[in-house]
C-alpha positions as CSV (number, residue, x, y, z in Angstrom):
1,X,-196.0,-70.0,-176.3
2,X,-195.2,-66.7,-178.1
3,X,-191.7,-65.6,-178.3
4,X,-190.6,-61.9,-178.7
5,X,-188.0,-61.0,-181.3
6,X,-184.8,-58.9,-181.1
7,X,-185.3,-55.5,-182.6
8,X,-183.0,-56.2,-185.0
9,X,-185.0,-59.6,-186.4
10,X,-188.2,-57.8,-185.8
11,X,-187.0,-55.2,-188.4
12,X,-185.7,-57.6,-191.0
13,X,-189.0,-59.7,-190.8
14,X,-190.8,-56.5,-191.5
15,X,-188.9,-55.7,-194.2
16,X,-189.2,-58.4,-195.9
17,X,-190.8,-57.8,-199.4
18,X,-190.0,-54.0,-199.2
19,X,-188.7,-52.5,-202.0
20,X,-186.4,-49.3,-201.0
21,X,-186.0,-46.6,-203.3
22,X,-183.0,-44.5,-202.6
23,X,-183.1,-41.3,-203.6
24,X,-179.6,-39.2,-204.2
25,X,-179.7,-35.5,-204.4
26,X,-176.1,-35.1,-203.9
27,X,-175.0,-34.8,-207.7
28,X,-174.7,-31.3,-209.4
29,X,-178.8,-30.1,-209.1
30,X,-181.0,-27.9,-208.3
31,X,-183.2,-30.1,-207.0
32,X,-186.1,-29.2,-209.1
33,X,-186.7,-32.4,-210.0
34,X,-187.7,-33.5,-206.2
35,X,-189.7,-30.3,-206.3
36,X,-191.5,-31.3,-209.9
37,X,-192.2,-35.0,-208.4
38,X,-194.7,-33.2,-205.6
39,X,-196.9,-32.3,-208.3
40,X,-197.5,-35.3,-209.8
41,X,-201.2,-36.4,-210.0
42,X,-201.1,-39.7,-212.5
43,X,-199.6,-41.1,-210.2
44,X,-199.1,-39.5,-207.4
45,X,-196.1,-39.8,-205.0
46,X,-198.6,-40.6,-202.2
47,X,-200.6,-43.4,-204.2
48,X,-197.1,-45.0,-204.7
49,X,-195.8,-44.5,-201.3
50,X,-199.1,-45.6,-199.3
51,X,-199.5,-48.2,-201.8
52,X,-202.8,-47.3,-203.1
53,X,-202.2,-49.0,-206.7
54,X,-203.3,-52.9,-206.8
55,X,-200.1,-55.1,-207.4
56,X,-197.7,-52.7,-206.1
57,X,-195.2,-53.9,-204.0
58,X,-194.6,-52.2,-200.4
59,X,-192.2,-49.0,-200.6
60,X,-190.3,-47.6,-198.4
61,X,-189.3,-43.8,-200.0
62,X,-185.5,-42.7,-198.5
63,X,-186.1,-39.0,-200.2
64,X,-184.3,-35.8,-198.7
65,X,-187.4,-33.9,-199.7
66,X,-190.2,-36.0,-197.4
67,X,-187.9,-36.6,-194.6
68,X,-188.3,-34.0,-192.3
69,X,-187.4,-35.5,-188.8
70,X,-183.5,-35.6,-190.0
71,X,-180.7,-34.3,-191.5
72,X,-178.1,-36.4,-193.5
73,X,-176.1,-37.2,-190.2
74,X,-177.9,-35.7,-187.3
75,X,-181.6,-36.1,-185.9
76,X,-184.4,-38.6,-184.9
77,X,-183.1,-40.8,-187.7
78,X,-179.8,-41.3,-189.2
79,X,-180.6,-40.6,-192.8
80,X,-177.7,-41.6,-194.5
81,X,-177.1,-45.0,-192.5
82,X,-179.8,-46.3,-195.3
83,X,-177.6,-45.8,-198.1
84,X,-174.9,-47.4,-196.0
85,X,-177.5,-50.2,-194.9
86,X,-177.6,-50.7,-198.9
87,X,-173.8,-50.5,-199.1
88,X,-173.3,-53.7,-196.6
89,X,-175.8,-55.8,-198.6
90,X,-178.6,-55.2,-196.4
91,X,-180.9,-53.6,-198.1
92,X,-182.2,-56.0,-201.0
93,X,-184.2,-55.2,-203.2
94,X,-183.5,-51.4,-203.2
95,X,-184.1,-48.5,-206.9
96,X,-180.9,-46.2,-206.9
97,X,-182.4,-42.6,-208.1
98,X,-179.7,-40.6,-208.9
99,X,-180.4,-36.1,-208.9
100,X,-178.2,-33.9,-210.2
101,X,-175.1,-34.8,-212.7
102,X,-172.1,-36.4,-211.9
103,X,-168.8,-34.3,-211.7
104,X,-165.6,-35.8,-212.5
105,X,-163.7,-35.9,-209.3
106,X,-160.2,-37.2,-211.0
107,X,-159.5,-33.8,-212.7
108,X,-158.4,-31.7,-209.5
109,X,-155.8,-32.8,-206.6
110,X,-157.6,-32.3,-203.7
111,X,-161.2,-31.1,-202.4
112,X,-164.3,-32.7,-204.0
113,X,-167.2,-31.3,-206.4
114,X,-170.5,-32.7,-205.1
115,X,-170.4,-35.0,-202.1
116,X,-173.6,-37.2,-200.0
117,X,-173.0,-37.6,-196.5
118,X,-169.7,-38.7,-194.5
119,X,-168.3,-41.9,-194.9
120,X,-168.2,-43.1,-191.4
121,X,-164.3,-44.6,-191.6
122,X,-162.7,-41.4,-192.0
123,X,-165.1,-38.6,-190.9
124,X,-165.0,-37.1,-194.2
125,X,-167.4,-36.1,-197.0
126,X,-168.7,-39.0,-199.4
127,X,-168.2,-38.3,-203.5
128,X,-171.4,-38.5,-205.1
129,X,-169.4,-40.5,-207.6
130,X,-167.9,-43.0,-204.7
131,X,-171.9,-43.7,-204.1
132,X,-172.1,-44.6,-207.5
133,X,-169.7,-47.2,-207.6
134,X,-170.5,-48.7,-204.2
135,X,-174.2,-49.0,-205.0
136,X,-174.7,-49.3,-208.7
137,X,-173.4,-52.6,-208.6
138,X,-176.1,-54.0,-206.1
139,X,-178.8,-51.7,-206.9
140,X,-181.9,-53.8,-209.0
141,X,-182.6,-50.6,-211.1
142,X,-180.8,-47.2,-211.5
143,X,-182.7,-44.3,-212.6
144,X,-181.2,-40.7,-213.7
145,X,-184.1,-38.5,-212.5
146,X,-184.2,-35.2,-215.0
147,X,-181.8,-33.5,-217.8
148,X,-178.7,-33.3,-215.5
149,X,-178.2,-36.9,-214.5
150,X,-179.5,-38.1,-217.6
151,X,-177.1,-36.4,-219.9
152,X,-175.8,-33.5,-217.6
153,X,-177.8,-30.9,-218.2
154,X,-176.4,-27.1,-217.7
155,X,-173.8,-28.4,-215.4
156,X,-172.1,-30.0,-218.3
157,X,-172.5,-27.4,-221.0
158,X,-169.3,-26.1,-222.4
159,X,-166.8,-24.5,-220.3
160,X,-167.4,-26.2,-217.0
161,X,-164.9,-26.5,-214.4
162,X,-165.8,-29.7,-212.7
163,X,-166.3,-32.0,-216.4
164,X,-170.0,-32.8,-215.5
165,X,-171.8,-35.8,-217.2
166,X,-175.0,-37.3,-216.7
167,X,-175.2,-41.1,-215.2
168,X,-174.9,-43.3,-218.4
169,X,-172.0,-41.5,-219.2
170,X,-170.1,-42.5,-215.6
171,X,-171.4,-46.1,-215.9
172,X,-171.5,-46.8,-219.6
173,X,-173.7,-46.4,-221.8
174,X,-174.0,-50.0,-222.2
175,X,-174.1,-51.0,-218.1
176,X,-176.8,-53.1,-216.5
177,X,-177.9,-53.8,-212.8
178,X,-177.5,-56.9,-211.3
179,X,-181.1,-57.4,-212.5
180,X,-180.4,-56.8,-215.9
181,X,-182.0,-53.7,-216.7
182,X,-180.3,-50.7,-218.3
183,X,-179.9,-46.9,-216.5
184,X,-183.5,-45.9,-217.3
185,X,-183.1,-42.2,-217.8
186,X,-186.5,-39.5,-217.4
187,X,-185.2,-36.3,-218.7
188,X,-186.6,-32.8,-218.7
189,X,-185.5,-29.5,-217.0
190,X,-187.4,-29.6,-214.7
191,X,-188.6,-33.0,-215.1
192,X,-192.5,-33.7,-215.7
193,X,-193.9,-35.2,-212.8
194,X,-196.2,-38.0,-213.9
195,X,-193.3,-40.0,-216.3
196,X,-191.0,-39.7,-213.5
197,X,-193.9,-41.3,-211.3
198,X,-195.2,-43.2,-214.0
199,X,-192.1,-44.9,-214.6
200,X,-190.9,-45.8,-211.3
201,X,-194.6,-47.2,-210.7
202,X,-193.3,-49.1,-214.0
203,X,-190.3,-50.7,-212.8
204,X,-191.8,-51.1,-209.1
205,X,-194.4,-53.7,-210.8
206,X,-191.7,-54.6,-213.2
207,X,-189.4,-55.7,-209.9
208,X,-192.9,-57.5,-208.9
209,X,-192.7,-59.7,-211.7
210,X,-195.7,-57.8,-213.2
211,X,-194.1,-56.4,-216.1
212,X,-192.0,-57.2,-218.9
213,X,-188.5,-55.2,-219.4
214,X,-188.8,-51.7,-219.4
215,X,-188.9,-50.1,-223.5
216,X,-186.2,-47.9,-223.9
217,X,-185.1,-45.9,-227.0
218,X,-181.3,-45.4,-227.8
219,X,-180.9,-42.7,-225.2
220,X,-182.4,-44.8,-222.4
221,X,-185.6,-42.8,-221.9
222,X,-189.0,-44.7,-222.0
223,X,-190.7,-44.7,-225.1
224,X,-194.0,-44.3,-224.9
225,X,-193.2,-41.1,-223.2
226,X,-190.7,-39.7,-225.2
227,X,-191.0,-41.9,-228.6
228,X,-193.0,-38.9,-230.3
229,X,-191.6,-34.9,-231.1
230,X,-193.1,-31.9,-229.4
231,X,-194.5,-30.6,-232.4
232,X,-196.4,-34.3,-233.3
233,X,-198.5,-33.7,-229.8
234,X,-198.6,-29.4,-230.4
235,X,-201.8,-27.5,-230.6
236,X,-199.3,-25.1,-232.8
237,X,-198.4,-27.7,-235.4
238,X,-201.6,-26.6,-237.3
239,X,-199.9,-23.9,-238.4
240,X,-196.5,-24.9,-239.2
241,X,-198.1,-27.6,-241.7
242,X,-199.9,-23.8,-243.4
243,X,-196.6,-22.0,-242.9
244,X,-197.9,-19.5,-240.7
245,X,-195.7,-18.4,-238.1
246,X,-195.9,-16.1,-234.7
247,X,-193.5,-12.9,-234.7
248,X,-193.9,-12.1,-231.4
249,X,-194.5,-13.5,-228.2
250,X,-198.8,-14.1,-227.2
251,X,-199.6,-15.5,-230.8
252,X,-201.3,-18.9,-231.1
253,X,-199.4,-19.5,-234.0
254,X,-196.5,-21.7,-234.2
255,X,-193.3,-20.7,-232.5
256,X,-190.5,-22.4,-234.7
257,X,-189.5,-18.6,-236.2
258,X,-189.0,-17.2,-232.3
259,X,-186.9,-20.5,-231.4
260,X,-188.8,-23.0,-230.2
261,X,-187.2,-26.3,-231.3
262,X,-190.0,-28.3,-231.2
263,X,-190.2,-30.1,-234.6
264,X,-187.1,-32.4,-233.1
265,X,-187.3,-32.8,-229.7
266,X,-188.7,-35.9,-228.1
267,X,-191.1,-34.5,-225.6
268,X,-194.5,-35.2,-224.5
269,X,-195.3,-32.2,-222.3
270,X,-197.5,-30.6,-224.8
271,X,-200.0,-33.5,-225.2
272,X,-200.0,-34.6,-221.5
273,X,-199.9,-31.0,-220.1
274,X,-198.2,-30.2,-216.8
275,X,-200.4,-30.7,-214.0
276,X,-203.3,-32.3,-214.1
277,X,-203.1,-31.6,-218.1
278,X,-203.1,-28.1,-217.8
279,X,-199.8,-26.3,-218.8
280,X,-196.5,-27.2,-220.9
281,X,-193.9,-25.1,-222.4
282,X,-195.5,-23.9,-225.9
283,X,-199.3,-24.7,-224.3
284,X,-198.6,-21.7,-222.7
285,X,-196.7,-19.8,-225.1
286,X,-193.0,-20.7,-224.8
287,X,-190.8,-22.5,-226.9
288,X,-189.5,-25.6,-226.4
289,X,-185.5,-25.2,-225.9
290,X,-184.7,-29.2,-225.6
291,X,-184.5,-29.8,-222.2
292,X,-185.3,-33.5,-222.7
293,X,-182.6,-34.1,-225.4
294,X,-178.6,-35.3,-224.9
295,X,-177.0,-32.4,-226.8
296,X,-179.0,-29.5,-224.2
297,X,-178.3,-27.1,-223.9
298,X,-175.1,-26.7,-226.1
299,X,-176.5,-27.7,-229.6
300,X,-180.0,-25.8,-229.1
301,X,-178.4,-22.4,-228.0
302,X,-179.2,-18.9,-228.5
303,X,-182.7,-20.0,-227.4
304,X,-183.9,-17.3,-228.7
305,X,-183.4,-17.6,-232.3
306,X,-184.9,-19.1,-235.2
307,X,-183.0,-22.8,-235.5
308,X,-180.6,-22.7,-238.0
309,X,-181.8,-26.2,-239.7
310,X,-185.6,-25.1,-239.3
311,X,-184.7,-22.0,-241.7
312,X,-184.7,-24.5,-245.0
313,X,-188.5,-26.3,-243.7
314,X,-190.0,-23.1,-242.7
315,X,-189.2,-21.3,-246.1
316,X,-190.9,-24.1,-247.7
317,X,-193.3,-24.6,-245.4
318,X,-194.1,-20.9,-245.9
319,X,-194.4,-21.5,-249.7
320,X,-196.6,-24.4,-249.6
321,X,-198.5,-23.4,-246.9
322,X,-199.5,-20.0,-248.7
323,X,-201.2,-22.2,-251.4
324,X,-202.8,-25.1,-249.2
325,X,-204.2,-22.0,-247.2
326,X,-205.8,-19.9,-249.9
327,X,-207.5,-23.5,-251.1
328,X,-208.2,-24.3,-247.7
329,X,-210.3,-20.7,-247.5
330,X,-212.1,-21.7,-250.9
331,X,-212.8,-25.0,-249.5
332,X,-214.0,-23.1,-245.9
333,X,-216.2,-20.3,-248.1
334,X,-218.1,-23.5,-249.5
335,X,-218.7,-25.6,-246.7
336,X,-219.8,-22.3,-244.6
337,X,-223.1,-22.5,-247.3
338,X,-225.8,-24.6,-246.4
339,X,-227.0,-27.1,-249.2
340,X,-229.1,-25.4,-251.8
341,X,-232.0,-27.3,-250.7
342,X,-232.9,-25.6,-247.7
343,X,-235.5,-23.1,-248.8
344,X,-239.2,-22.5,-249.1
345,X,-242.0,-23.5,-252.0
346,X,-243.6,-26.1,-253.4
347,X,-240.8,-28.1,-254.8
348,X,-238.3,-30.7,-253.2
349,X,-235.1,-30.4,-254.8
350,X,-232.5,-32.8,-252.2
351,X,-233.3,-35.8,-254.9
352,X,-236.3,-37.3,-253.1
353,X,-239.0,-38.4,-255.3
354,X,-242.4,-39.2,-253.5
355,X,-244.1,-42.3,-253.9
356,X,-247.4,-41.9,-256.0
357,X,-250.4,-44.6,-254.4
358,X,-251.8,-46.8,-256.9
């Protein structure tokens, strides 16, 4: 005897073992993170969505950017009734991605900053930050997708009127999910596409049971993506180590002395490249300006110029590498002769002796 199921029993039966991952692009953003995540190739956001990667668990994507049919309160689907699906418990297990920094909402009398939706009770526009604290709390992992909600970015620099700050600074620094892990923040301006897809395929197995806590450094990035310097994975760095340094703009030489900050910025774009490998900030001649660090872009700025605490290294750098490359060229002018054996006559001169027959 079979038995047909409500729609509404049907639904939770087929969500069972879904994980949801709610994406927020209601914070201060330009959304060039959700643009960047398109690109990505290693993985892809198909391969995770369709669930080509063995051991992943189902997904179910609630993304702005992918959802075509619907608008946050109007159209085939009711967007926003996810994130309130989530808010009543009834979405379990579910990632909170969070776009776009957080704007402090207690600093003006009325009005709002940044706001995600209406809240159904009175009609009217829902804080970004109110999101925050309904959902954080029952969320199994939050994660502060790109510069701005990680640390807040250009909306935070100084002089802002609506006292922006990334995720971790709204929590806590110190705040976990319900599940025990930490705000996992992927920074970058835009962000690079494979570690943001990388690390949500990350903690998708590591919600599986298929991986052990996420590694984080102390500013809650993952690090084997950003436990190493621009410079340590730059083509350019050749050059610093001989102090010889670009002047203008199409050199190949290293770009410290036209403002690129990469000798202390953790950054991995110019080893892994930008798409596919191909591309990244001074791969294709520009310098690195910190978009992946805390104190962006205040404590990097005028862009343009040479770094005032790069001034002391390069002069010495410039010193020592004067003499390590005129050795360097003795060294080259030596090995660019063949051995002194090579050459016609009678004799053998490499050391060979030949065996005389008895």
């Amino acid at each position: 005897m079979s038995t047909t199921l409500e729609p509404e029993q049907a639904q939770q039966e087929a969500d069972e073992g879904v994980v949801h991952i709610l994406w927020m692009n209601g914070g201060l953003s330009c959304d060039g993170d959700s643009v960047a995540l398109t690109a990505a190739t290693q993985p892809s956001i198909e391969e995770i969505v369709l669930g080509a990667l063995p051991g992943l668990p189902k997904i179910a994507v609630h993304w702005p950017l992918i959802d075509f049919e619907c608008g946050p309160e109007t159209g085939a689907d009711n967007f926003i009734e996810w994130w309130h699906k989530a808010d009543r418990g009834e979405l379990e297990p579910f990632v909170l991605v969070v776009e776009g920094s957080i704007p402090n909402e207690a600093i003006k009398t009325d009005g709002y900053w940044a706001g995600f939706g209406n809240n159904p009770a009175t009609g009217q526009p829902m804080k970004t930050s109110e999101w925050l604290d309904r959902l954080a709390p029952k969320a199994t992992a939050v994660v502060a997708v790109g510069t701005c909600a990680a640390y807040g970015g250009i909306h935070a620099m100084a002089g802002n009127p609506t006292g922006a700050m990334g995720v971790p600074d709204y929590l806590g620094w110190s705040w976990k999910s319900k599940a025990g892990l930490p705000i996992v923040c992927v920074p970058g301006c835009p962000i690079h596409p494979d570690n943001l897809s990388e690390t949500l395929v990350y903690l998708l197995y590591q919600v599986a049971g298929q991986a052990p806590m996420i590694p984080l450094d102390a500013e809650l990035r993952p690090q084997w993506l950003f436990g190493a310097t621009v410079h340590e994975g730059c083509d350019r760095a050749g050059y610093y180590e001989q102090g010889d340094f670009a002047k203008e703009y199409g050199s190949p030489k290293c770009l410290v002395k036209l403002g690129c900050w990469g000798p202390v910025v953790n950054c991995n774009v110019p080893k892994r490249g930008w798409i596919n490998g191909v591309g990244g900030c001074p791969n294709v001649g520009g310098i690195c300006i910190a978009c992946t660090m805390p104190g962006f872009p205040d404590k990097f700025m005028p862009f343009m110029d040479e770094p005032t605490g790069a001034r002391i290294s390069t002069a010495a750098s410039t010193v020592y590498g004067t003499v390590i490359r005129r050795l360097r060229k003795i060294s080259q002018h030596q090995k660019n002769k063949e051995p002194k054996w090579r050459h016609t006559g009678p004799n053998l001169t490499t050391g060979y002796e030949k065996v005389r027959q008895p």
